[in-house]
C-alpha positions as CSV (number, residue, x, y, z in Angstrom):
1,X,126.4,99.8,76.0
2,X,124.9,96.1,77.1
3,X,125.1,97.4,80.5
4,X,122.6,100.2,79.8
5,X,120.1,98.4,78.2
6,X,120.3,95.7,81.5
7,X,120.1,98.4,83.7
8,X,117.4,99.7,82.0
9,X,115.3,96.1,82.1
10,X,116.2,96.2,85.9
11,X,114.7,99.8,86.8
12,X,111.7,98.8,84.8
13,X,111.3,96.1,86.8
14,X,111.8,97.7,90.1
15,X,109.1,100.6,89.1
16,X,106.3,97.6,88.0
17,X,107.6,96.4,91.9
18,X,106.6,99.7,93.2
19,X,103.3,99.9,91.2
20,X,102.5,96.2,92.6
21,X,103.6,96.9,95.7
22,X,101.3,100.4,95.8
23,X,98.0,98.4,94.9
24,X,98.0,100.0,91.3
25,X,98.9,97.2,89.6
26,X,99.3,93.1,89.4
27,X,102.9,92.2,88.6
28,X,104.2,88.7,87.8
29,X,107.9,88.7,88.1
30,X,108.2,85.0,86.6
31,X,106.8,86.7,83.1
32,X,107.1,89.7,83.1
33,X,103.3,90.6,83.3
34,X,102.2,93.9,84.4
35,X,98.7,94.8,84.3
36,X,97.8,98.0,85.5
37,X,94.4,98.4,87.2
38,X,92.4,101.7,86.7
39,X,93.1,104.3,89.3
40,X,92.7,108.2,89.6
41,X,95.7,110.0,88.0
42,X,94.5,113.0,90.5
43,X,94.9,110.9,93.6
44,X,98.0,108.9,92.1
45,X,99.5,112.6,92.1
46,X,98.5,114.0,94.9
47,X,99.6,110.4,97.1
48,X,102.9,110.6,95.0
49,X,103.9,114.1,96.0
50,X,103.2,113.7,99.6
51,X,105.2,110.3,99.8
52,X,107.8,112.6,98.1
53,X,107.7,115.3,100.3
54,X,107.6,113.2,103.2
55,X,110.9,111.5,102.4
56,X,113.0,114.8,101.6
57,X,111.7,116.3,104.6
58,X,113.3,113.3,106.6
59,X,116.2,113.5,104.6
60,X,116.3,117.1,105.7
61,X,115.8,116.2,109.9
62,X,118.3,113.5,109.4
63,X,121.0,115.9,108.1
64,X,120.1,118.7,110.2
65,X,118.8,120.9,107.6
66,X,117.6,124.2,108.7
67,X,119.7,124.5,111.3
68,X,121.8,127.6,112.4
């Protein structure tokens, strides 16, 4: 059960990387630090369902989805 609670630590870290790495956050890595800056939950939505939809849709060209 170790292993969960590390994997865990290490997905939490990798989605304060993404926030950082977005612009809607500040994330020291060294501590641990994540402050979050204010932002627009309607436009954090609406950004995060395009990026989604945009990367199952090449997922889809890529294995020939949709073909007959």
């Amino acid at each position: 059960m170790i292993w969960l609670s590390r994997f865990g630590i290490y997905i939490a870290g990798l989605a304060a990387g993404a926030l950082a790495l977005a612009g809607y956050a500040d994330f020291d890595s060294q501590t641990w630090v994540l402050d979050i800056a204010p932002f627009n939950l309607r436009e954090f939505v609406l950004t995060a369902t395009a990026t989604v939809g945009n990367g199952l849709a090449a997922i889809a060209v890529a294995r020939g989805w949709g073909k007959k």
